[in-house]
N, C-alpha and C positions, 0 to 999 in steps of 0.2 A: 483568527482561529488557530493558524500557527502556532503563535506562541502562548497562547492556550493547552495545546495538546504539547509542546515542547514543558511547559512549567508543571502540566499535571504529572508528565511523565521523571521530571524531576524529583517531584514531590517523592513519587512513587521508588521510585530506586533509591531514594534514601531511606523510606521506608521496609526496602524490602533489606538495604542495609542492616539495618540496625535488627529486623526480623532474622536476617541473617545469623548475626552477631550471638544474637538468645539461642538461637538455635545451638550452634555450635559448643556455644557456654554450658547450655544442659544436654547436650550429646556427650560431653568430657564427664559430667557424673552420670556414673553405671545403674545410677535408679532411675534417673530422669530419662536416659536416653530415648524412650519410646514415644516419650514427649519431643524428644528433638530431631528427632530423624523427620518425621513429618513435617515439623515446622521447617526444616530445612529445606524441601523440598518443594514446601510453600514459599519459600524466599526465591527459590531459584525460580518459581515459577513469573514469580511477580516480579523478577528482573527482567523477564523475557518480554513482558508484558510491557514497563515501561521505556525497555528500548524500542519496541515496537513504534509505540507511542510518538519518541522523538524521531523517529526516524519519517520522511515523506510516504503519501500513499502509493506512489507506485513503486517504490522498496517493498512495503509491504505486503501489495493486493498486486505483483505484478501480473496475475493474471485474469482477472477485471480491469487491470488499465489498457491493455494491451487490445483486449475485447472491445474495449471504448476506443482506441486509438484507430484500429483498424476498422471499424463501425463509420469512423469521419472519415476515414484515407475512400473509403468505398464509395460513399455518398459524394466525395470532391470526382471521384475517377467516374461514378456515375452523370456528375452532373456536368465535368468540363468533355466527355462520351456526346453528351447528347447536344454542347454547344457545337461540337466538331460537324454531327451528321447533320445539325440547322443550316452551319456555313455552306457544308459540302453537295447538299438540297440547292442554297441558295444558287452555287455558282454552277451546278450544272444546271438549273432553269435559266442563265443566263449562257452556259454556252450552247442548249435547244434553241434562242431566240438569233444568235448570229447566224446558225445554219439557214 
C-alpha cells in the first residue's frame, strides 16, 4: 500500500509539474493569463496533494493517529489497572488467612 500511495503521488507531482509549467507559459501572454492564473493555482494545489500522498499517515492525520494512539495507551493502562487490583485482591485474601 506504501508504495502504491508513494508512486501515485509521484505520478501526481509530475503532473502537477508540468500543470505547472502551462500555467506559467500562459500567465507570460497578457491574453491567456486569466487562463493561467487558475491553472496555477491548480498546480499548487495538486502539489500539495501529492506530497501529502508520499508523505506517512501520521504526518499527515496527525490528529486521528494520535486519537488512535492514545485510545490503545488507555485500554493497556486500563487493562494492566485491573491486573494490579486482581494481584492486590489476591494477596490481601492471603494475608486475612495468616491472621
Amino acid at each position: 500500500m506504501r508504495i502504491l500511495r508513494g508512486t501515485g503521488g509521484a505520478l501526481l507531482w509530475v503532473l502537477a509539474a508540468v500543470l505547472g509549467l502551462v500555467a506559467v507559459v500562459l500567465s507570460v501572454t497578457i491574453v491567456l493569463a486569466p487562463v493561467g492564473i487558475p491553472l496555477f493555482l491548480l498546480a499548487r494545489r495538486l502539489f500539495g496533494v501529492a506530497v501529502r500522498l508520499m508523505m506517512p499517515r501520521s504526518v499527515t492525520h496527525p490528529v486521528s493517529e494520535s486519537k488512535k494512539s492514545l485510545s490503545k495507551a488507555g485500554k493497556e493502562a486500563r487493562k494492566s489497572g485491573q491486573q494490579a487490583r486482581a494481584a492486590g485482591t489476591k494477596t490481601l485474601r492471603k494475608a486475612r488467612k495468616l491472621r
